[in-house]
N, C-alpha and C positions, 0 to 999 in steps of 0.2 A: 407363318400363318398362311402366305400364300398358298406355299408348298403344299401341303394339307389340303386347301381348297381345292387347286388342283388334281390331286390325288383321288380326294373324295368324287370329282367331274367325272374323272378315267371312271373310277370305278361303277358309279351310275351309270354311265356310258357300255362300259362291256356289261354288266349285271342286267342290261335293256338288250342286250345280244345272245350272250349262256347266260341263263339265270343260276349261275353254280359260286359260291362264295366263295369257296377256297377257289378255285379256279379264277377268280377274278385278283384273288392277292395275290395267286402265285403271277400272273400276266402283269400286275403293275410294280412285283419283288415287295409284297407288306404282309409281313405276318396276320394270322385271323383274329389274333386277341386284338392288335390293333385296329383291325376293322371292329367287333364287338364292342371293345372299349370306345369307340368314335358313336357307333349307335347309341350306348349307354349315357353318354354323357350330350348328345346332339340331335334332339328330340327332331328337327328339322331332316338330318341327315338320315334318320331312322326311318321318317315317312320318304322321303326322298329313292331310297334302298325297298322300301317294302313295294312303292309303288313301280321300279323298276322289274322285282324279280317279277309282281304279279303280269306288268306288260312282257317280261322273256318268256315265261310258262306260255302266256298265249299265244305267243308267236311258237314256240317248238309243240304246243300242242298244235296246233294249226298246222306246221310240218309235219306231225305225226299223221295225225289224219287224213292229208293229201296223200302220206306215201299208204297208209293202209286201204284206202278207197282205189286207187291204182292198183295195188294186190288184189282186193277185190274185183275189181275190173278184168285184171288178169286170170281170173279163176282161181289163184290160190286159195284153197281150201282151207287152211288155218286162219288166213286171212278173214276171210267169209264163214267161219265158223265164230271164231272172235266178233265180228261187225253183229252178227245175228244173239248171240247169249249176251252179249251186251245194249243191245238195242231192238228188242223184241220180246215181250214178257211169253211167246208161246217158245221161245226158245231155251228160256230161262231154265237150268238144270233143277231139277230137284234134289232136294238133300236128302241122304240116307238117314233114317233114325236107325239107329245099333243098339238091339239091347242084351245084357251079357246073356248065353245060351241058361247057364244055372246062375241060382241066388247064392252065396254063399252060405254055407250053415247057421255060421255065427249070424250073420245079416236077418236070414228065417227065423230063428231064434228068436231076436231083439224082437220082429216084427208080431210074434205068435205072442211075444210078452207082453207088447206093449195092447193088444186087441183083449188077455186077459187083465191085466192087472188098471186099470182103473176108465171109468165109463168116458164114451169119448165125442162127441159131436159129432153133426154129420155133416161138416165139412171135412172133418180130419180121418171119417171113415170113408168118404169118397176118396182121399188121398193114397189112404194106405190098401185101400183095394183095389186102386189102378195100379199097385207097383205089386202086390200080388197075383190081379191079371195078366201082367207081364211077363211073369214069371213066370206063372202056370201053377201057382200057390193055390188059389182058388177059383172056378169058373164061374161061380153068380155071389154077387154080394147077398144077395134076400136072405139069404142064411146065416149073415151074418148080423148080432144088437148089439147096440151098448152096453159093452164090461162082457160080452159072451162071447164064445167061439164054441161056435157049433160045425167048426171046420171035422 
């Protein structure tokens, strides 16, 4: 049981240094099931380990960001690209919306079916003639009613 105890200490102890698990079993020779298995069964050990990784992450986050502020200091441009799209909403990239160039046939089809074959709401017409709009199916809804298509 000591043995264990001890083991479990090592392990908290490097896991508060790299927060990397397996890295931590291979450094004291213990397989990962037996670490998993020690969590599972040592409620104690489990917060003990959780509370370690969370204090390693903030320490090598805390080395990251000293060496990327140093990059930045030093002009590198990836560096200070990354610092600014990450911590500046005017930086922040925009996302591309892509829409397919055509509709497919079939897709037009269902869609033409669905505007004739039974009266539809107008929520569900504002739906489908945004994805017409898109398309280039139709240019002004006003012309289109419930259960008609005056396309």
């Amino acid at each position: 049981m000591a043995r264990h105890s001890d083991e479990k200490s090592k392990l908290i102890q490097i896991l508060e240094e790299t927060p990397l698990v397996n890295y931590a079993c291979k450094k004291i020779g213990m397989g990962r099931t037996t670490f998993y298995r020690w969590m599972k069964s040592n409620l104690q050990f489990k917060k003990d380990v959780e509370h370690a990784l969370q204090n390693g992450r903030f320490q090598w986050s805390e080395i990251a960001e000293s060496a990327l502020m140093k990059n930045v200091k030093n002009g590198k441009m990836d560096a200070v690209k990354f610092y600014l799209t990450h911590n500046d909403k005017r930086y922040i990239p925009k996302r591309a919306v892509f829409m397919k160039e055509e509709i497919d046939p079939e897709e037009r089809a269902r869609y033409e079916w669905m505007m004739r074959s039974k009266p539809l709401n107008d929520k569900q017409i504002e739906k489908i003639m945004r994805v017409f709009r898109n398309y280039g199916i139709v240019k002004d809804a006003k012309n289109i009613k419930k259960g008609e298509d005056k396309n």
